[in-house]
Backbone as numpy.savetxt, mean C-alpha at the origin, in Angstrom:
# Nx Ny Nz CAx CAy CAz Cx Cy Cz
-9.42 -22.67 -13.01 -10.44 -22.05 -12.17 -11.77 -22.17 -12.90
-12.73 -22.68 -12.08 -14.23 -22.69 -13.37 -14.93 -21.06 -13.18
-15.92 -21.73 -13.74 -16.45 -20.49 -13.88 -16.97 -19.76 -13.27
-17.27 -20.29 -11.83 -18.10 -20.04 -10.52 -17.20 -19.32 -9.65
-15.99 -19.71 -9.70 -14.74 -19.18 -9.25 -14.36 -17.51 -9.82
-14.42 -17.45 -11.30 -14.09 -16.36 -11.88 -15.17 -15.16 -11.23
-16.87 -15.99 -11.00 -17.63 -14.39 -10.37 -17.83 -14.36 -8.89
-16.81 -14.81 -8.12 -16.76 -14.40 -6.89 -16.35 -13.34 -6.57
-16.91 -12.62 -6.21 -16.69 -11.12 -5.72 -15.59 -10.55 -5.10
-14.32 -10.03 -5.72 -13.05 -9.99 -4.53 -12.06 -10.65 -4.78
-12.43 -11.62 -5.95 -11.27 -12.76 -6.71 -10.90 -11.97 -7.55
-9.65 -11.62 -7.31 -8.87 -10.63 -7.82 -7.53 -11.77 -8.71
-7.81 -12.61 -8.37 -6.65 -13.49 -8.91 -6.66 -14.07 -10.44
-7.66 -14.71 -10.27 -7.97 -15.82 -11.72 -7.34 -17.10 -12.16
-6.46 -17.18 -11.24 -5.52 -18.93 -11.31 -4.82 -18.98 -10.45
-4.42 -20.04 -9.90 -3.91 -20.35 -8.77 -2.10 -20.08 -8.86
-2.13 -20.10 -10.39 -0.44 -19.49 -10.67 -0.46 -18.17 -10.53
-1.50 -17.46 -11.06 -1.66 -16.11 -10.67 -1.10 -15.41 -9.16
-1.96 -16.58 -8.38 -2.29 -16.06 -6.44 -0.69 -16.46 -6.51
-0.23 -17.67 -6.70 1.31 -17.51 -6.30 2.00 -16.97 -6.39
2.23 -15.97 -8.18 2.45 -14.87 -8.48 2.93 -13.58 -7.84
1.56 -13.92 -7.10 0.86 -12.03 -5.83 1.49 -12.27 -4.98
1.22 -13.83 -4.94 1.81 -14.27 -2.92 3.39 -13.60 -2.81
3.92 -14.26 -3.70 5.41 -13.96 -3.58 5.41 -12.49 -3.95
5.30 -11.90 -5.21 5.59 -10.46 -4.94 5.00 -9.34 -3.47
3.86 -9.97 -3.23 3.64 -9.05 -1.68 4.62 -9.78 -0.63
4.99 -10.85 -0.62 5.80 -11.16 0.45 7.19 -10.63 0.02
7.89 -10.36 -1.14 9.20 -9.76 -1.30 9.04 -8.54 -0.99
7.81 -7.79 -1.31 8.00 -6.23 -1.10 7.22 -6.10 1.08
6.78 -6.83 1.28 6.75 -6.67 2.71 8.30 -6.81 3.68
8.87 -8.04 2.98 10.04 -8.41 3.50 10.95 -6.95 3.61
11.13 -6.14 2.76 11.68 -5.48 2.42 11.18 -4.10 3.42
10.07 -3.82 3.42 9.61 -2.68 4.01 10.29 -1.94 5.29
10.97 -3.27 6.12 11.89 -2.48 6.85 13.00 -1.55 6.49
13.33 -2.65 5.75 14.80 -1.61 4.61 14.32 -0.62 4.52
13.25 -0.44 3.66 13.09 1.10 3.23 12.50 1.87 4.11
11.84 1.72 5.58 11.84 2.67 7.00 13.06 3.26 7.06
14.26 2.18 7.24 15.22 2.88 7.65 16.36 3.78 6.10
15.71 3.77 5.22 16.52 4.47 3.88 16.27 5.87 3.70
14.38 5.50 4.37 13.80 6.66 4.63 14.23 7.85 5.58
14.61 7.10 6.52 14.86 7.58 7.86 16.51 8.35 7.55
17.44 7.45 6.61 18.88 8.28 6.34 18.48 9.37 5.36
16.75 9.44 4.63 16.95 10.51 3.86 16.18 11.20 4.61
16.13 11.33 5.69 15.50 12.79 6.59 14.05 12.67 6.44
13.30 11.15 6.14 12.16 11.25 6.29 11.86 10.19 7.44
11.01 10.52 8.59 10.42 10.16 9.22 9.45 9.51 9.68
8.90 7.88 9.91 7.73 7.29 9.43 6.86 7.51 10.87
5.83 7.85 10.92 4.77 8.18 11.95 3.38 7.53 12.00
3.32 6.79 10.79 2.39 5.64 11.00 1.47 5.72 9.37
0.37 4.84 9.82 -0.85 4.65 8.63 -1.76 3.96 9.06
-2.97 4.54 8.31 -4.29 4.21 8.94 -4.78 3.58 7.35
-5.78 2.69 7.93 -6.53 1.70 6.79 -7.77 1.97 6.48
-7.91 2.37 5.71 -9.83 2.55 5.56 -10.79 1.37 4.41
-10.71 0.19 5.01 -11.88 -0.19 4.16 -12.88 0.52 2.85
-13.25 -0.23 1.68 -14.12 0.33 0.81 -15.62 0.95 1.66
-15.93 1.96 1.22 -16.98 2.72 2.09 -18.73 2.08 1.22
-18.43 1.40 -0.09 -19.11 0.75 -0.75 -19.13 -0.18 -1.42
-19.73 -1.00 -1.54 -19.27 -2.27 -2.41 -18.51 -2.27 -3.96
-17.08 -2.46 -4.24 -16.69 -2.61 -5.10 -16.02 -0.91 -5.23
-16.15 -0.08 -4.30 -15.00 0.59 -3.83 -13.69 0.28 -3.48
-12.71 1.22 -3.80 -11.51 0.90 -3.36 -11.11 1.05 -1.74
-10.53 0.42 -1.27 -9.33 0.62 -0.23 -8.86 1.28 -0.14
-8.37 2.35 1.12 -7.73 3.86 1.29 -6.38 3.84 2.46
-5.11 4.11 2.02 -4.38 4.04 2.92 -3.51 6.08 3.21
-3.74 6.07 4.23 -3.05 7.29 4.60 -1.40 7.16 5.22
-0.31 7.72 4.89 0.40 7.01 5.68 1.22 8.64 5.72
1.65 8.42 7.37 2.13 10.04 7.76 3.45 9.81 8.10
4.67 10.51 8.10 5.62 11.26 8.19 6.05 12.73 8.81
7.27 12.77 9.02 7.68 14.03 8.89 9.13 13.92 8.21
9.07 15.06 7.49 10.24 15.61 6.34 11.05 16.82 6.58
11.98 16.67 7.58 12.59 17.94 7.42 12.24 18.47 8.73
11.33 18.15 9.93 10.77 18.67 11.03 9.01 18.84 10.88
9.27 18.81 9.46 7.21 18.77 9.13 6.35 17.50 8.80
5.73 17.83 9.44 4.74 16.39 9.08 3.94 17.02 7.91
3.92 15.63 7.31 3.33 15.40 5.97 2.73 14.23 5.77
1.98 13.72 4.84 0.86 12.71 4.64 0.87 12.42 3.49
1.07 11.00 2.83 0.62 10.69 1.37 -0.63 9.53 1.31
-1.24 9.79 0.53 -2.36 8.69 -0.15 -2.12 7.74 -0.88
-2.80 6.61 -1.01 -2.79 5.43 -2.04 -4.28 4.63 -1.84
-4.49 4.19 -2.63 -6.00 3.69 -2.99 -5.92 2.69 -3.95
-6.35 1.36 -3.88 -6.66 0.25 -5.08 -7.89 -0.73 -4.29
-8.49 -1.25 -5.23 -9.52 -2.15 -5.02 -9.05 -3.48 -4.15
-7.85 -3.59 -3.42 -8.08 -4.42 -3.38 -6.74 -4.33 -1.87
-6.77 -5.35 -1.08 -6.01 -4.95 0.30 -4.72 -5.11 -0.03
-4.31 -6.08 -0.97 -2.95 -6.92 -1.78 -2.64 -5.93 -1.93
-3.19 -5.15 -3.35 -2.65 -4.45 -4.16 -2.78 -2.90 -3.47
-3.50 -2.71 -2.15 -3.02 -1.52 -1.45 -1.58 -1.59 -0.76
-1.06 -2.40 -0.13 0.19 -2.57 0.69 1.18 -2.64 -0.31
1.15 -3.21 -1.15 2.22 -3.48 -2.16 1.91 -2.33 -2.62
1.10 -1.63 -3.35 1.26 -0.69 -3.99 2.06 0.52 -2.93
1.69 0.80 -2.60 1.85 1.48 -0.99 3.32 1.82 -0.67
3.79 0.47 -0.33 5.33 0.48 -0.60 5.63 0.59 -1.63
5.43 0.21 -2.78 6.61 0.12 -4.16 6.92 1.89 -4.29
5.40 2.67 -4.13 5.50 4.24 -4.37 6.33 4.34 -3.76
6.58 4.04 -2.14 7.40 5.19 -1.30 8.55 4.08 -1.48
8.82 2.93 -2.02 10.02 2.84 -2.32 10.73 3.12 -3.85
9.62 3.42 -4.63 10.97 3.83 -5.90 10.26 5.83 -5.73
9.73 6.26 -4.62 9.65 7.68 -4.49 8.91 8.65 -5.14
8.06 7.61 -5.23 7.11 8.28 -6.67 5.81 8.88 -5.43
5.73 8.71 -4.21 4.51 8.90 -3.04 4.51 10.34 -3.36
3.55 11.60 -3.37 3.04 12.86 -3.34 2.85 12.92 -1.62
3.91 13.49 -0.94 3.47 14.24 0.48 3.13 15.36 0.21
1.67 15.58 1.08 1.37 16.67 1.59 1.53 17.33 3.00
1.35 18.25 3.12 1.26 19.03 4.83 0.10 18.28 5.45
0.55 17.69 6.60 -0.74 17.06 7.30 -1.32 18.16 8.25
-2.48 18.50 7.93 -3.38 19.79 8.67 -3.45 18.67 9.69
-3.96 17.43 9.98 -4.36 17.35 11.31 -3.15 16.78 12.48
-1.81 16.91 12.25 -1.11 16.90 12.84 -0.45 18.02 14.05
């Protein structure tokens, strides 16, 4: 990659072995995302959607909300990274190895 490449704004990669790298790990953990709806769903959690929020400033992060209900209650967890890749993947890996913080969703 030269050097013109490295200060593009948003190039989150840095080599093209890198992007292949990403490619494949976001495509194994997307592939997968159904699985874990329905793992979710045998552990009494409920998927009700997620909303995307773009950086609100340049070189801000990415905001994902994603809602549930647990038990009969709706609840809401957060995730945030600079970058759209590393929001979805991140996103899932939490709520698949269970590490996501739900809260009570007030606007439900």
């Amino acid at each position: 990659m030269s050097q013109s490449e490295k200060d593009i704004p948003g190039n989150a990669y840095g080599s093209g072995l890198e992007f292949q790298r990403r490619a494949i790990r976001s495509h194994t953990v997307l592939m997968g995302f159904d699985a874990l709806l329905g793992r979710m769903f045998d552990e009494g959690i409920a998927f009700r959607g997620m909303s995307i929020r773009p950086p609100r400033q340049s070189g801000g992060d990415w905001f994902i909300t994603v809602r549930v209900t647990i038990n009969g209650e709706p609840q809401v967890g957060f995730h945030a990274a600079p970058y759209f890749n590393e929001l979805v993947v991140g996103v899932c890996e939490r709520m698949n190895n269970r590490t996501m913080k739900w809260k009570d969703d007030a606007y439900a």
